[in-house]
N, C-alpha and C positions, 0 to 999 in steps of 0.2 A: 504494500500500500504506500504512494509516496503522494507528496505532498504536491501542487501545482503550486507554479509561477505567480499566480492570481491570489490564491490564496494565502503566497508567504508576502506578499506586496500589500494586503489587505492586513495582515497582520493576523491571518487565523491561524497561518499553517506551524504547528509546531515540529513533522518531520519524525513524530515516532506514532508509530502505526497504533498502539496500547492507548492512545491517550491524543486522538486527533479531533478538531473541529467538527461538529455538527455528524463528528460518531459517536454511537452509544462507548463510553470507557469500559475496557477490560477488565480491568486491573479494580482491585477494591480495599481491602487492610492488607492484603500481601504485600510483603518489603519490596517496593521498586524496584527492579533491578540496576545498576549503572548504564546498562545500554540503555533505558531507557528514561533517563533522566534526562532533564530541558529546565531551559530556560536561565530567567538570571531574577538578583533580587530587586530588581524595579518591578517588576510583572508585581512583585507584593504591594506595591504602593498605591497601582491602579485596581488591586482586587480590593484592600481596606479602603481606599478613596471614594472607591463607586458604589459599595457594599453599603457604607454608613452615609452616603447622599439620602438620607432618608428622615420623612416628618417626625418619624418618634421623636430625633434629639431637637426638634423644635419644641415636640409637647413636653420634653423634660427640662427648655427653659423655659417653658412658660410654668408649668409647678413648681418651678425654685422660687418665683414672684408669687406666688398663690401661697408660697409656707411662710410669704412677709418678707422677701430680702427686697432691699432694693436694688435698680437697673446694676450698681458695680460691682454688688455682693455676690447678684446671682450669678455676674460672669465671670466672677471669679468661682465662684462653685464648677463653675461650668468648665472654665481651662484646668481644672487640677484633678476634673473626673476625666478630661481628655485625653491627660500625662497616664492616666493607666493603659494607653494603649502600648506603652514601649514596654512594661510587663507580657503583656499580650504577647507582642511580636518578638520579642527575644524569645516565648517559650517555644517558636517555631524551630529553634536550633536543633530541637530532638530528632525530629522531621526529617531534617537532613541529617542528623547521624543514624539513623535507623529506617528512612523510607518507607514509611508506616504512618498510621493514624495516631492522634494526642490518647485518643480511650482507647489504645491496646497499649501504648509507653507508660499512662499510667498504670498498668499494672505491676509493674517494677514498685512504687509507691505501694500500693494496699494489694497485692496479691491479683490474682489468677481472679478468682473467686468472690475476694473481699472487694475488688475494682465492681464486681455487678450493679451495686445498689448507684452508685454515684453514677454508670451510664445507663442507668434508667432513670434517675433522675433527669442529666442531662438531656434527655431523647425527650423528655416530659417537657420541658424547659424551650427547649427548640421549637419544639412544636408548638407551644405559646406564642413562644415570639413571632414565629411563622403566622399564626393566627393572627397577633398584634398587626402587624403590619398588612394583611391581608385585608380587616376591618378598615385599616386607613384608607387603602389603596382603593378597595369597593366604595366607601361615602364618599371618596375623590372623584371613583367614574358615575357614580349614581350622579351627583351632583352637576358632573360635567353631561350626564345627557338631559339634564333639567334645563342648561343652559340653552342645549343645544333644540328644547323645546315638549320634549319627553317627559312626563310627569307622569310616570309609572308604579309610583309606589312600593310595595313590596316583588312586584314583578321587577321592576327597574332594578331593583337592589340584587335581586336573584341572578338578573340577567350578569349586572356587574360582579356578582360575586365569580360564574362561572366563566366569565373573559379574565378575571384576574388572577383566578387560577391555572389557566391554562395558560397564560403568558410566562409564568411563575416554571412553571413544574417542568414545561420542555424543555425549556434549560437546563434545570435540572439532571431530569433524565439521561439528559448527552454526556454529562459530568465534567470532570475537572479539567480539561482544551476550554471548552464550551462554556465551562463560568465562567472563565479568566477572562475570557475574551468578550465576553458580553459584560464583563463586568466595566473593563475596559472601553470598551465602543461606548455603552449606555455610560459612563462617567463624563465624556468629552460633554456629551448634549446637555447632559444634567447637573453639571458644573456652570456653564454659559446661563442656564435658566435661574437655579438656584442664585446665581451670584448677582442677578439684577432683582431676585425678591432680596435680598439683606439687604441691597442700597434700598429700596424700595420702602423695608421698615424698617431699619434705622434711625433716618431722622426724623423726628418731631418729638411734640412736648412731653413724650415718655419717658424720655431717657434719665431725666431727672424727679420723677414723679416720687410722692412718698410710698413706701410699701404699705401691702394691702394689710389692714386688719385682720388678725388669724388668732390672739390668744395665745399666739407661740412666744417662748422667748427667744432672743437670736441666738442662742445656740442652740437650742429645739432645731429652729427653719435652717441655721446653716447647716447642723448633720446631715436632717432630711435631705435637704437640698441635693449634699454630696453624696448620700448612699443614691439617689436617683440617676445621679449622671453618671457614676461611677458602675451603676447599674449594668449599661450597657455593653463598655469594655472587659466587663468581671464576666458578663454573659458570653464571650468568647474563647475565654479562658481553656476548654477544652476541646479547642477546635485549632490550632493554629497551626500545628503538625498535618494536619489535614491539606495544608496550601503551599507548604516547603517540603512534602516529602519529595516529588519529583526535580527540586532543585541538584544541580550537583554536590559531589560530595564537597566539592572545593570552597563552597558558598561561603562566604564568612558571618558570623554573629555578628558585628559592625556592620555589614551591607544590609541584612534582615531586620536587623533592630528599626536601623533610622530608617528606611524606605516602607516597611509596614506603619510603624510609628503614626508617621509623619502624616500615609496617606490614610489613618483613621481620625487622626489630630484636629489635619485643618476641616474634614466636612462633619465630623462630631462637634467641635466647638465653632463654626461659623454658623451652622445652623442653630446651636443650642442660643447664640446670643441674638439670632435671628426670634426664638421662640421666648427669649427673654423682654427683647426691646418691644416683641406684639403684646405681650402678656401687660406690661405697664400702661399699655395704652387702650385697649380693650377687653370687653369679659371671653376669656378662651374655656370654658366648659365644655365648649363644640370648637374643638381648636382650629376644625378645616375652615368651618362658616366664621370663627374669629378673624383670622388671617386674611380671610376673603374680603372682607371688611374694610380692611386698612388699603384695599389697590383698585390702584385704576381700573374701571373696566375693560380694557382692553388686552391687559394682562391676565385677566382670572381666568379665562381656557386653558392659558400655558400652565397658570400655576397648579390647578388639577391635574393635569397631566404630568405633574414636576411631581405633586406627590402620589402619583399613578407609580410613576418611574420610578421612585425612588423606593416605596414599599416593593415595588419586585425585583431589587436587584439586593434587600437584603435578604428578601424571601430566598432566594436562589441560595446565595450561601446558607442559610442553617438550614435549608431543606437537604441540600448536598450533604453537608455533615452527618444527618439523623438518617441518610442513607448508611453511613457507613458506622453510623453506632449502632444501628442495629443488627450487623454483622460481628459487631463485639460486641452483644449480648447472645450471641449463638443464634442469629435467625439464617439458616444454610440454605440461605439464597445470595445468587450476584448484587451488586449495588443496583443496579438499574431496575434488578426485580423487588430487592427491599424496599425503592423508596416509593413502591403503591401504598404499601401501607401506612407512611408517614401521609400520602396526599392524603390518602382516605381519613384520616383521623383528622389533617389538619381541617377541611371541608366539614366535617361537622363540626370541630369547636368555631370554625367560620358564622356557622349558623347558628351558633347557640347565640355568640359572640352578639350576631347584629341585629339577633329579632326577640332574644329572650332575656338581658344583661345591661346594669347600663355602663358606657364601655371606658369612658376616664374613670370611674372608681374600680373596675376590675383591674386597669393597666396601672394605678400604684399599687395596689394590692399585689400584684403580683410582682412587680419589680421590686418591691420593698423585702418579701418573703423570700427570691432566689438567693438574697445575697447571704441570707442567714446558711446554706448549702454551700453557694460556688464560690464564696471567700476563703472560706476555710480548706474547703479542698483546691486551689488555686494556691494555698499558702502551703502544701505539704505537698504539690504536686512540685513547685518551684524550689522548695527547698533541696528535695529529690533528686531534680536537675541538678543543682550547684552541687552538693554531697557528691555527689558522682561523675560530679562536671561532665555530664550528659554523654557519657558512654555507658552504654548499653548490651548488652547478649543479645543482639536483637533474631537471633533462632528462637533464644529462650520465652522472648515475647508470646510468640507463638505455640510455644510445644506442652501448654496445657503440666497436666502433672510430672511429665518428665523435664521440663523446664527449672528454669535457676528461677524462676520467679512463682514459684506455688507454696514455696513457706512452709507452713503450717497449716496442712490441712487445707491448703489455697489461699489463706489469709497472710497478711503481712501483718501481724499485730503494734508493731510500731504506727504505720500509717493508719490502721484503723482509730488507735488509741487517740492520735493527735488530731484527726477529724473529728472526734466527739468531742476531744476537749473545747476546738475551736467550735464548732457546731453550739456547744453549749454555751459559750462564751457571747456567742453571736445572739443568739437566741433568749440568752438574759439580757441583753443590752439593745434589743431591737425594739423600734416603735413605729408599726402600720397601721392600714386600717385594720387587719385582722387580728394582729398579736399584738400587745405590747409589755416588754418584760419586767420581771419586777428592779429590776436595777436600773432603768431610763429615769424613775424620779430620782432614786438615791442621789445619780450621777450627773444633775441636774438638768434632766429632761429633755438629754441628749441622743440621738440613737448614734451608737457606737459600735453595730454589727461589723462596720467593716474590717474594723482592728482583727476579729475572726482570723483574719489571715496572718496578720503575724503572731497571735498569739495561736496556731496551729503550726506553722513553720517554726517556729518556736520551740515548741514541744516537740515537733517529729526529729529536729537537730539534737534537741537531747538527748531523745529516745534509741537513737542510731549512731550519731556520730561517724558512722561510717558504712560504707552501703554494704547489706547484707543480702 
Protein backbone atom coordinates (compact mmCIF):
# COMPACT_ATOMS: atom_id res chain seq x y z
CA UNK A 1 0.00 0.00 0.00
CA UNK A 2 1.84 3.37 -0.76
CA UNK A 3 1.11 6.59 -0.40
CA UNK A 4 0.25 9.14 -3.52
CA UNK A 5 1.90 12.33 -4.44
CA UNK A 6 -1.42 14.10 -3.75
CA UNK A 7 -1.80 12.93 -0.66
CA UNK A 8 1.74 13.53 0.86
CA UNK A 9 1.35 17.27 -0.68
CA UNK A 10 -2.08 17.47 1.02
CA UNK A 11 -0.46 16.53 4.02
CA UNK A 12 -2.56 13.04 4.61
CA UNK A 13 -0.04 10.76 3.44
CA UNK A 14 1.98 9.22 6.40
CA UNK A 15 3.64 6.23 4.08
CA UNK A 16 3.09 3.36 6.44
CA UNK A 17 0.57 1.11 5.32
CA UNK A 18 -0.79 0.17 9.45
CA UNK A 19 -1.79 3.56 10.01
CA UNK A 20 -2.67 5.51 6.64
CA UNK A 21 -5.31 8.26 5.91
CA UNK A 22 -8.98 7.77 5.49
CA UNK A 23 -7.99 3.75 6.21
CA UNK A 24 -9.48 1.90 8.92
CA UNK A 25 -5.94 1.50 11.43
CA UNK A 26 -4.53 -1.87 12.05
CA UNK A 27 -2.76 -1.74 14.67
CA UNK A 28 -4.41 -1.06 18.37
CA UNK A 29 -2.53 -1.56 22.17
CA UNK A 30 0.16 -3.66 20.33
CA UNK A 31 3.62 -2.14 20.74
CA UNK A 32 4.26 -0.34 17.37
CA UNK A 33 6.72 -1.69 15.77
CA UNK A 34 9.96 0.66 14.42
CA UNK A 35 9.03 0.08 10.98
CA UNK A 36 6.32 1.56 11.51
CA UNK A 37 6.76 4.54 13.30
CA UNK A 38 6.03 8.24 11.72
CA UNK A 39 6.08 11.33 12.01
CA UNK A 40 7.60 14.16 14.21
CA UNK A 41 6.66 16.02 17.46
CA UNK A 42 4.98 19.10 15.90
CA UNK A 43 2.04 16.63 14.42
CA UNK A 44 1.57 16.83 18.60
CA UNK A 45 0.93 20.60 18.67
CA UNK A 46 -1.71 20.45 15.80
CA UNK A 47 -3.49 17.40 17.57
CA UNK A 48 -3.75 19.35 21.40
CA UNK A 49 -4.32 22.73 19.33
CA UNK A 50 -7.21 21.50 17.29
CA UNK A 51 -8.58 18.81 19.90
CA UNK A 52 -9.07 21.77 22.60
CA UNK A 53 -10.51 24.47 19.94
CA UNK A 54 -13.43 23.64 21.78
CA UNK A 55 -16.70 25.61 23.66
CA UNK A 56 -16.27 23.77 26.82
CA UNK A 57 -13.12 25.96 27.85
CA UNK A 58 -15.37 28.94 27.18
CA UNK A 59 -18.12 27.49 29.46
CA UNK A 60 -15.21 26.97 32.13
CA UNK A 61 -14.41 30.66 31.92
CA UNK A 62 -17.55 31.63 32.16
CA UNK A 63 -18.14 29.46 35.69
CA UNK A 64 -14.98 30.98 37.06
CA UNK A 65 -17.12 34.44 36.91
CA UNK A 66 -20.27 32.62 38.09
CA UNK A 67 -18.01 31.28 41.49
CA UNK A 68 -17.57 35.45 41.94
CA UNK A 69 -13.86 36.12 40.44
CA UNK A 70 -13.41 38.89 38.73
CA UNK A 71 -12.47 39.45 34.79
CA UNK A 72 -8.38 39.18 36.02
CA UNK A 73 -8.91 36.54 38.65
CA UNK A 74 -10.74 34.29 36.42
CA UNK A 75 -7.94 34.58 33.83
CA UNK A 76 -5.77 33.83 35.91
CA UNK A 77 -7.44 30.77 37.16
CA UNK A 78 -7.69 30.15 33.65
CA UNK A 79 -3.75 30.25 32.57
CA UNK A 80 -2.58 28.02 35.60
CA UNK A 81 -5.22 25.38 34.75
CA UNK A 82 -3.61 25.77 31.19
CA UNK A 83 0.03 25.01 32.52
CA UNK A 84 -1.29 21.40 33.22
CA UNK A 85 -1.15 20.64 29.96
CA UNK A 86 2.97 20.27 29.97
CA UNK A 87 2.13 17.48 32.71
CA UNK A 88 -0.18 16.09 30.10
CA UNK A 89 2.28 16.05 27.31
CA UNK A 90 5.55 15.16 28.89
CA UNK A 91 3.41 11.93 30.08
CA UNK A 92 3.51 11.17 26.37
CA UNK A 93 7.30 10.08 26.61
CA UNK A 94 6.06 6.55 27.79
CA UNK A 95 4.52 6.25 24.20
CA UNK A 96 7.57 6.49 22.68
CA UNK A 97 9.50 4.32 24.88
CA UNK A 98 7.14 1.55 24.64
CA UNK A 99 4.76 2.07 21.59
CA UNK A 100 1.69 1.29 23.27
CA UNK A 101 -1.39 2.89 24.97
CA UNK A 102 -1.18 5.25 28.52
CA UNK A 103 -3.86 2.33 30.00
CA UNK A 104 -1.68 -0.60 29.27
CA UNK A 105 1.82 1.52 30.70
CA UNK A 106 -0.03 2.13 33.44
CA UNK A 107 -0.18 -1.09 34.44
CA UNK A 108 3.51 -1.11 35.50
CA UNK A 109 1.93 1.50 38.35
CA UNK A 110 -1.11 -0.70 39.83
CA UNK A 111 -0.75 -4.01 38.37
CA UNK A 112 -2.16 -6.35 35.43
CA UNK A 113 -5.38 -6.41 37.30
CA UNK A 114 -5.24 -3.65 39.90
CA UNK A 115 -4.90 -1.12 36.54
CA UNK A 116 -8.97 -2.43 35.70
CA UNK A 117 -10.95 -0.24 37.90
CA UNK A 118 -9.02 3.02 36.83
CA UNK A 119 -9.61 2.08 32.90
CA UNK A 120 -13.14 1.68 33.53
CA UNK A 121 -13.26 4.53 35.18
CA UNK A 122 -11.40 6.25 32.56
CA UNK A 123 -13.68 4.77 29.42
CA UNK A 124 -16.64 6.15 31.89
CA UNK A 125 -15.15 9.58 31.95
CA UNK A 126 -14.42 9.67 28.12
CA UNK A 127 -17.51 8.83 27.26
CA UNK A 128 -18.95 11.81 29.39
CA UNK A 129 -16.89 14.09 27.99
CA UNK A 130 -17.63 12.70 24.42
CA UNK A 131 -21.22 13.26 25.58
CA UNK A 132 -20.34 16.99 26.82
CA UNK A 133 -19.39 18.14 23.98
CA UNK A 134 -21.79 16.28 21.61
CA UNK A 135 -24.75 18.34 23.64
CA UNK A 136 -22.73 21.50 22.75
CA UNK A 137 -22.06 20.74 19.27
CA UNK A 138 -26.03 19.53 18.75
CA UNK A 139 -27.72 23.18 20.44
CA UNK A 140 -24.94 24.78 18.04
CA UNK A 141 -26.53 22.99 14.92
CA UNK A 142 -30.13 22.99 16.23
CA UNK A 143 -29.62 26.53 16.63
CA UNK A 144 -27.91 27.17 13.46
CA UNK A 145 -30.80 25.41 11.53
CA UNK A 146 -33.28 27.92 13.57
CA UNK A 147 -31.32 30.43 11.83
CA UNK A 148 -31.27 29.14 8.83
CA UNK A 149 -35.37 29.04 9.24
CA UNK A 150 -36.12 25.51 10.68
CA UNK A 151 -37.87 25.43 13.94
CA UNK A 152 -38.17 21.95 14.40
CA UNK A 153 -38.03 21.30 17.91
CA UNK A 154 -37.38 18.02 19.34
CA UNK A 155 -37.20 16.67 15.71
CA UNK A 156 -34.54 19.43 14.81
CA UNK A 157 -32.42 18.47 17.91
CA UNK A 158 -32.70 14.72 16.82
CA UNK A 159 -31.83 15.46 13.57
CA UNK A 160 -28.76 17.59 14.89
CA UNK A 161 -27.84 15.05 17.28
CA UNK A 162 -27.55 12.37 14.45
CA UNK A 163 -25.38 14.71 11.94
CA UNK A 164 -23.13 15.32 14.86
CA UNK A 165 -22.59 12.10 15.43
CA UNK A 166 -21.69 10.95 12.59
CA UNK A 167 -19.21 13.77 11.64
CA UNK A 168 -17.61 12.60 15.11
CA UNK A 169 -17.26 8.80 14.94
CA UNK A 170 -15.98 8.58 11.03
CA UNK A 171 -13.17 9.89 12.14
CA UNK A 172 -12.82 8.10 14.54
CA UNK A 173 -13.30 4.81 13.20
CA UNK A 174 -10.32 5.54 10.48
CA UNK A 175 -8.07 6.04 13.74
CA UNK A 176 -4.83 7.46 14.59
CA UNK A 177 -3.58 8.81 10.32
CA UNK A 178 -7.17 10.12 10.37
CA UNK A 179 -7.38 12.01 13.61
CA UNK A 180 -4.14 13.77 13.37
CA UNK A 181 -5.00 14.94 10.32
CA UNK A 182 -8.32 16.15 10.68
CA UNK A 183 -7.28 17.22 13.74
CA UNK A 184 -4.85 19.30 11.91
CA UNK A 185 -6.96 20.54 8.77
CA UNK A 186 -10.18 21.25 11.05
CA UNK A 187 -7.49 23.58 13.54
CA UNK A 188 -6.28 25.96 10.56
CA UNK A 189 -10.22 26.92 9.89
CA UNK A 190 -11.18 26.82 13.54
CA UNK A 191 -8.35 28.81 14.76
CA UNK A 192 -9.06 31.87 11.98
CA UNK A 193 -12.83 31.66 13.23
CA UNK A 194 -12.35 31.26 17.00
CA UNK A 195 -9.72 34.01 16.81
CA UNK A 196 -12.11 36.89 15.56
CA UNK A 197 -14.93 35.73 18.27
CA UNK A 198 -12.08 36.72 21.38
CA UNK A 199 -11.57 40.12 19.45
CA UNK A 200 -15.00 40.05 19.18
CA UNK A 201 -15.74 39.69 23.14
CA UNK A 202 -13.02 41.12 24.46
CA UNK A 203 -13.63 44.41 24.51
CA UNK A 204 -16.28 46.20 26.36
CA UNK A 205 -17.47 47.32 29.67
CA UNK A 206 -16.97 43.77 31.09
CA UNK A 207 -13.67 43.52 31.56
CA UNK A 208 -13.70 45.56 34.59
CA UNK A 209 -17.19 44.75 35.86
CA UNK A 210 -17.55 43.80 39.71
CA UNK A 211 -17.84 39.88 40.32
CA UNK A 212 -21.14 38.30 40.49
CA UNK A 213 -22.69 37.79 43.96
CA UNK A 214 -22.27 33.97 44.87
CA UNK A 215 -21.94 33.73 48.84
CA UNK A 216 -18.56 32.21 48.15
CA UNK A 217 -15.59 33.46 49.77
CA UNK A 218 -12.50 34.20 47.25
CA UNK A 219 -10.84 31.22 48.18
CA UNK A 220 -14.05 29.15 47.87
CA UNK A 221 -14.46 30.71 43.97
CA UNK A 222 -10.72 30.71 43.29
CA UNK A 223 -10.26 26.70 44.08
CA UNK A 224 -13.55 26.05 42.27
CA UNK A 225 -12.40 28.05 39.62
CA UNK A 226 -9.10 26.08 39.31
CA UNK A 227 -10.36 22.49 39.83
CA UNK A 228 -12.74 23.48 36.71
CA UNK A 229 -10.05 24.52 34.27
CA UNK A 230 -7.70 22.25 35.48
CA UNK A 231 -10.44 19.87 34.87
CA UNK A 232 -9.89 19.60 31.48
CA UNK A 233 -6.03 18.82 31.06
CA UNK A 234 -6.20 16.39 34.22
CA UNK A 235 -9.07 14.62 31.85
CA UNK A 236 -6.21 13.79 29.52
CA UNK A 237 -4.15 12.49 31.62
CA UNK A 238 -4.54 8.91 30.53
CA UNK A 239 -4.52 9.35 27.02
CA UNK A 240 -1.36 10.84 25.84
CA UNK A 241 0.77 7.66 25.02
CA UNK A 242 -2.11 7.08 22.87
CA UNK A 243 -0.78 10.04 20.35
CA UNK A 244 3.28 9.57 20.76
CA UNK A 245 3.23 5.83 20.47
CA UNK A 246 3.86 5.85 16.70
CA UNK A 247 6.57 8.65 17.02
CA UNK A 248 10.14 7.58 16.72
CA UNK A 249 12.02 6.09 19.13
CA UNK A 250 14.41 9.09 18.63
CA UNK A 251 11.62 11.78 19.71
CA UNK A 252 12.98 13.63 22.56
CA UNK A 253 10.88 14.63 25.85
CA UNK A 254 11.85 18.55 25.18
CA UNK A 255 10.22 18.27 21.55
CA UNK A 256 7.00 16.50 23.17
CA UNK A 257 6.74 18.54 26.04
CA UNK A 258 6.72 22.00 24.48
CA UNK A 259 4.95 21.21 21.15
CA UNK A 260 1.89 19.38 22.92
CA UNK A 261 2.00 21.83 25.64
CA UNK A 262 1.92 24.61 23.82
CA UNK A 263 -0.77 23.47 21.35
CA UNK A 264 -3.35 22.78 24.40
CA UNK A 265 -2.12 26.09 26.14
CA UNK A 266 -2.97 28.73 23.69
CA UNK A 267 -6.66 27.25 22.53
CA UNK A 268 -7.41 26.18 26.25
CA UNK A 269 -6.61 29.57 27.72
CA UNK A 270 -7.67 31.83 24.80
CA UNK A 271 -10.89 30.58 24.60
CA UNK A 272 -11.29 30.20 28.50
CA UNK A 273 -10.76 34.02 28.68
CA UNK A 274 -12.96 34.31 25.77
CA UNK A 275 -15.66 32.54 28.18
CA UNK A 276 -14.46 34.78 30.97
CA UNK A 277 -14.61 38.27 29.32
CA UNK A 278 -18.61 36.85 27.97
CA UNK A 279 -19.49 35.74 31.33
CA UNK A 280 -18.87 39.44 32.99
CA UNK A 281 -20.87 40.86 30.42
CA UNK A 282 -23.99 38.69 30.11
CA UNK A 283 -26.12 35.90 31.93
CA UNK A 284 -24.22 32.47 30.23
CA UNK A 285 -26.70 29.62 31.95
CA UNK A 286 -27.34 28.83 28.13
CA UNK A 287 -23.78 29.65 27.23
CA UNK A 288 -24.33 29.01 23.21
CA UNK A 289 -27.43 31.74 23.37
CA UNK A 290 -25.10 33.90 25.92
CA UNK A 291 -22.36 34.21 23.57
CA UNK A 292 -24.70 34.63 20.67
CA UNK A 293 -25.71 37.80 22.35
CA UNK A 294 -22.68 39.73 22.51
CA UNK A 295 -22.09 39.42 18.09
CA UNK A 296 -22.97 40.93 15.32
CA UNK A 297 -25.37 39.30 13.24
CA UNK A 298 -23.41 38.47 10.60
CA UNK A 299 -21.16 36.50 12.59
CA UNK A 300 -23.54 34.20 14.59
CA UNK A 301 -23.72 31.37 11.56
CA UNK A 302 -19.95 31.17 11.79
CA UNK A 303 -19.98 31.15 15.34
CA UNK A 304 -22.36 27.94 15.59
CA UNK A 305 -20.59 26.24 13.31
CA UNK A 306 -17.00 27.23 15.20
CA UNK A 307 -18.79 25.55 18.15
CA UNK A 308 -20.02 22.62 15.69
CA UNK A 309 -16.31 22.28 14.88
CA UNK A 310 -14.98 22.55 17.78
CA UNK A 311 -17.06 19.88 19.83
CA UNK A 312 -16.15 17.39 17.18
CA UNK A 313 -12.62 17.58 16.92
CA UNK A 314 -12.52 16.86 20.78
CA UNK A 315 -15.07 14.30 20.31
CA UNK A 316 -12.64 12.40 17.82
CA UNK A 317 -10.00 12.33 20.32
CA UNK A 318 -11.58 10.74 23.42
CA UNK A 319 -13.67 8.78 21.31
CA UNK A 320 -10.32 7.37 19.79
CA UNK A 321 -8.84 6.77 23.09
CA UNK A 322 -12.03 4.79 24.65
CA UNK A 323 -11.44 2.63 21.40
CA UNK A 324 -8.48 1.47 22.78
CA UNK A 325 -9.37 1.39 26.40
CA UNK A 326 -11.51 -0.81 25.90
CA UNK A 327 -9.10 -3.33 24.55
CA UNK A 328 -7.22 -2.88 27.82
CA UNK A 329 -10.08 -3.96 29.68
CA UNK A 330 -10.10 -7.22 27.63
CA UNK A 331 -12.81 -6.48 25.00
CA UNK A 332 -11.20 -9.18 22.18
CA UNK A 333 -12.03 -7.10 19.47
CA UNK A 334 -9.96 -4.61 16.96
CA UNK A 335 -10.15 -0.85 17.64
CA UNK A 336 -12.29 -0.14 14.87
CA UNK A 337 -14.65 -2.98 16.19
CA UNK A 338 -14.49 -1.78 19.86
CA UNK A 339 -15.25 1.66 19.37
CA UNK A 340 -19.20 0.61 18.28
CA UNK A 341 -19.63 0.25 21.44
CA UNK A 342 -18.34 3.45 22.88
CA UNK A 343 -20.61 5.25 19.95
CA UNK A 344 -23.50 3.21 21.16
CA UNK A 345 -23.26 4.30 24.69
CA UNK A 346 -22.12 7.70 23.91
CA UNK A 347 -25.72 8.31 21.62
CA UNK A 348 -27.79 7.48 24.46
CA UNK A 349 -26.10 9.59 27.22
CA UNK A 350 -26.53 12.11 24.18
CA UNK A 351 -30.20 11.61 24.62
CA UNK A 352 -30.44 11.56 28.02
CA UNK A 353 -28.14 14.59 28.20
CA UNK A 354 -30.46 16.88 25.90
CA UNK A 355 -34.13 15.90 26.49
CA UNK A 356 -34.17 14.59 30.14
CA UNK A 357 -31.20 16.65 32.40
CA UNK A 358 -30.45 20.16 32.74
CA UNK A 359 -27.04 20.22 31.09
CA UNK A 360 -24.67 23.39 32.94
CA UNK A 361 -25.40 21.79 36.26
CA UNK A 362 -24.66 18.12 35.07
CA UNK A 363 -21.29 19.60 33.29
CA UNK A 364 -19.96 20.99 36.92
CA UNK A 365 -21.06 18.15 38.53
CA UNK A 366 -19.23 16.09 36.68
CA UNK A 367 -16.08 17.91 36.11
CA UNK A 368 -15.86 18.71 39.79
CA UNK A 369 -16.36 14.79 40.73
CA UNK A 370 -13.59 13.38 37.89
CA UNK A 371 -10.88 15.04 39.43
CA UNK A 372 -11.45 13.44 42.89
CA UNK A 373 -10.24 9.87 40.41
CA UNK A 374 -7.99 11.24 37.76
CA UNK A 375 -5.70 13.60 40.10
CA UNK A 376 -4.62 11.09 42.02
CA UNK A 377 -4.14 8.43 39.68
CA UNK A 378 -2.28 11.03 37.33
CA UNK A 379 -0.04 11.67 40.46
CA UNK A 380 1.01 8.00 41.00
CA UNK A 381 0.96 7.35 37.26
CA UNK A 382 3.63 10.36 36.91
CA UNK A 383 5.42 9.53 39.68
CA UNK A 384 5.94 5.90 38.08
CA UNK A 385 7.35 7.50 35.10
CA UNK A 386 10.07 9.46 37.00
CA UNK A 387 10.99 6.39 39.49
CA UNK A 388 11.69 4.44 36.53
CA UNK A 389 12.57 7.24 34.40
CA UNK A 390 10.04 5.69 31.82
CA UNK A 391 11.63 2.42 30.94
CA UNK A 392 9.71 -0.18 30.62
CA UNK A 393 9.48 -4.24 29.83
CA UNK A 394 7.37 -3.40 27.43
CA UNK A 395 6.74 -7.60 26.57
CA UNK A 396 5.95 -7.43 30.01
CA UNK A 397 3.00 -4.86 29.53
CA UNK A 398 1.41 -7.23 27.77
CA UNK A 399 2.03 -10.97 28.95
CA UNK A 400 -0.62 -10.88 31.56
CA UNK A 401 0.53 -13.33 34.49
CA UNK A 402 3.76 -14.28 33.03
CA UNK A 403 4.61 -10.71 32.95
CA UNK A 404 7.15 -8.57 35.27
CA UNK A 405 4.04 -6.49 35.82
CA UNK A 406 1.38 -8.97 37.64
CA UNK A 407 2.76 -8.53 41.36
CA UNK A 408 0.61 -9.88 43.41
CA UNK A 409 -1.89 -11.78 42.41
CA UNK A 410 -2.01 -8.98 39.46
CA UNK A 411 -2.10 -6.08 41.94
CA UNK A 412 0.69 -3.70 42.57
CA UNK A 413 -0.03 -2.89 46.08
CA UNK A 414 2.11 0.10 46.21
CA UNK A 415 0.02 1.96 43.42
CA UNK A 416 -3.04 0.61 44.76
CA UNK A 417 -2.37 1.82 48.38
CA UNK A 418 -1.26 5.54 47.05
CA UNK A 419 -4.43 5.90 44.80
CA UNK A 420 -6.63 5.54 47.89
CA UNK A 421 -4.64 7.48 49.94
CA UNK A 422 -4.82 10.34 47.30
CA UNK A 423 -8.53 9.23 46.26
CA UNK A 424 -9.21 9.96 50.00
CA UNK A 425 -7.53 12.96 50.37
CA UNK A 426 -9.30 14.28 47.32
CA UNK A 427 -12.43 13.36 48.31
CA UNK A 428 -12.31 14.89 51.83
CA UNK A 429 -11.39 18.08 50.45
CA UNK A 430 -13.73 18.37 47.41
CA UNK A 431 -16.70 20.77 47.11
CA UNK A 432 -19.50 20.16 44.13
CA UNK A 433 -22.66 20.17 43.52
CA UNK A 434 -22.83 16.51 44.49
CA UNK A 435 -20.35 15.99 47.23
CA UNK A 436 -18.85 18.06 49.56
CA UNK A 437 -16.24 16.82 52.08
CA UNK A 438 -16.06 17.38 55.46
CA UNK A 439 -12.71 19.16 55.57
CA UNK A 440 -13.79 22.02 52.67
CA UNK A 441 -15.16 24.02 55.81
CA UNK A 442 -12.38 23.06 58.33
CA UNK A 443 -9.91 24.24 55.40
CA UNK A 444 -11.68 27.27 54.89
CA UNK A 445 -14.13 26.44 52.36
CA UNK A 446 -11.60 25.65 49.84
CA UNK A 447 -11.97 22.78 47.45
CA UNK A 448 -8.41 21.31 47.44
CA UNK A 449 -9.19 17.81 45.43
CA UNK A 450 -6.56 18.75 43.31
CA UNK A 451 -3.59 18.42 45.76
CA UNK A 452 -4.80 14.48 45.37
CA UNK A 453 -2.09 14.23 43.10
CA UNK A 454 0.60 15.18 44.87
CA UNK A 455 -0.36 13.87 47.96
CA UNK A 456 -0.77 10.27 45.95
CA UNK A 457 2.69 10.64 44.09
CA UNK A 458 3.77 11.39 47.25
CA UNK A 459 2.93 8.20 48.95
CA UNK A 460 3.52 5.93 45.86
CA UNK A 461 7.46 7.46 46.18
CA UNK A 462 7.52 6.38 49.44
CA UNK A 463 5.93 3.23 49.17
CA UNK A 464 8.45 2.01 46.38
CA UNK A 465 11.39 4.13 46.10
CA UNK A 466 12.39 2.11 43.48
CA UNK A 467 10.44 0.21 40.64
CA UNK A 468 9.47 -3.18 41.46
Amino acid sequence: MTTTRTEEAAGFGTGVANDEVFRIETHGIDPIPDEDRHGSAKDLFWLWFGSNLTFTFVINGALAVAFGLSFWAATAAVVLGGLAFFAVSAAGLSGIRTGTATLVISRAAFGVLGNFPAGLVNWIVSIGYTVVNTVVGVLALQSLFGQLGWDGGNLSRLVALVATLAMTFVVAVWGHATVQAAEKWMAYALAVGFGLLIVLLLPGRGLHAAPAATGLNSFSAWTLALVVTVSGPVSYLPMPADYTRYLPRTTTLRSITWSGALGGLLSSVALGIAGVAAATRVDMSDPVEGVKRLLPGWFQVVFLLLVLGGSITNSILTLYSSSLNLQVLGIPWSRAKSIYISITVTTLGALGALFLVDFTTSLLSFLSLMVIVFAPWGGVFIADMLIRRCTYDTAGLHAGRDGAYWYRGGFHLAGMAALGIGMVFSALTADSELWTGPLVAPLGGGDLSLLGSVVSGLAYWALTRRPR
